[in-house]
N, C-alpha and C positions, 0 to 999 in steps of 0.2 A: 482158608476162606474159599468158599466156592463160586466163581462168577456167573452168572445166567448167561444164557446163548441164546441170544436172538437166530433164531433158523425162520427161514420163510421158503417158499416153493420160488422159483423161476424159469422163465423157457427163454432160451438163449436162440438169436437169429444172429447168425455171421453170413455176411457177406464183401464177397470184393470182384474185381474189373476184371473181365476173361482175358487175358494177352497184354496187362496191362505195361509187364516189361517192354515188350515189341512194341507195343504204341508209344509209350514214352518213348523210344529211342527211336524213330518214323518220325514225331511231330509232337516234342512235352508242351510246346503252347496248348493247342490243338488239344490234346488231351486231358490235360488240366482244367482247361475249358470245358468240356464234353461232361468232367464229372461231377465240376458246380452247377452245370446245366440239369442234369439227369438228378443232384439232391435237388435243388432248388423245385424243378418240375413234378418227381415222381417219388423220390423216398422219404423226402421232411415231409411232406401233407400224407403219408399214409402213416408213419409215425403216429404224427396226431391223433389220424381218425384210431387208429390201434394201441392205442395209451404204451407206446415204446419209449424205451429212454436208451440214449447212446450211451454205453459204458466208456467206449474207447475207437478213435478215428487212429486207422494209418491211413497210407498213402495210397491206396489202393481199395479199402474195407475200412468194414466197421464190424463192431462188436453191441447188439442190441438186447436189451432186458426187457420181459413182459411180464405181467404177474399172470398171463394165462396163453397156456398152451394155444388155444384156439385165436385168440388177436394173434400169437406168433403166428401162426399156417396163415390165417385171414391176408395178415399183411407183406408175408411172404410170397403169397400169392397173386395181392395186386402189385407189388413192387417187379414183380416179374412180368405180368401183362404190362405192365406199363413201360417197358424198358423195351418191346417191340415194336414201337415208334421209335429209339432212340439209337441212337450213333455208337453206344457200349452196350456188351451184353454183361450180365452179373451172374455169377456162381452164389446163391442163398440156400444156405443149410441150415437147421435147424436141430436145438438140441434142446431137452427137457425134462 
């Protein structure tokens, strides 16, 4: 019996905290703070506007699905401007 395979296209956004050891180990309140603040502020509302969904949170990063290349750059893009108001810098790579 042969099963069907659902295959679909995706474009992968990873991102996580530049120095995020050394910060944790400086100030983990501090830190942890910093990075509810920066989802809360700057990467859950461009999600949204970018139809992103979280595959997977560590401690540090996440692992984001798009169903198109251009919402991943788009929100890549503003999730990095927006992170030059903020107290963490993020390393955002993209794969697709």
């Amino acid at each position: 019996m042969v099963v069907p395979v659902n295959r679909r296209r995706a474009a992968i956004m990873a991102a996580d905290v530049v120095g995020y050891s050394r910060l944790m180990e400086a100030d983990e309140a501090a830190t942890l703070a910093a990075i509810k603040d920066l989802r809360c502020a700057v990467i859950d509302p461009q999600l949204v506007e970018h139809h992103g969904r979280i595959v997977k949170l560590m401690g540090d990063g996440a692992i984001v699905e798009f169903g198109s290349v251009v919402d991943a750059v788009a929100c890549a893009v503003a999730v990095q401007k927006g992170c030059e108001d903020q107290v963490l810098a993020l390393d955002v790579r993209g794969h697709g």
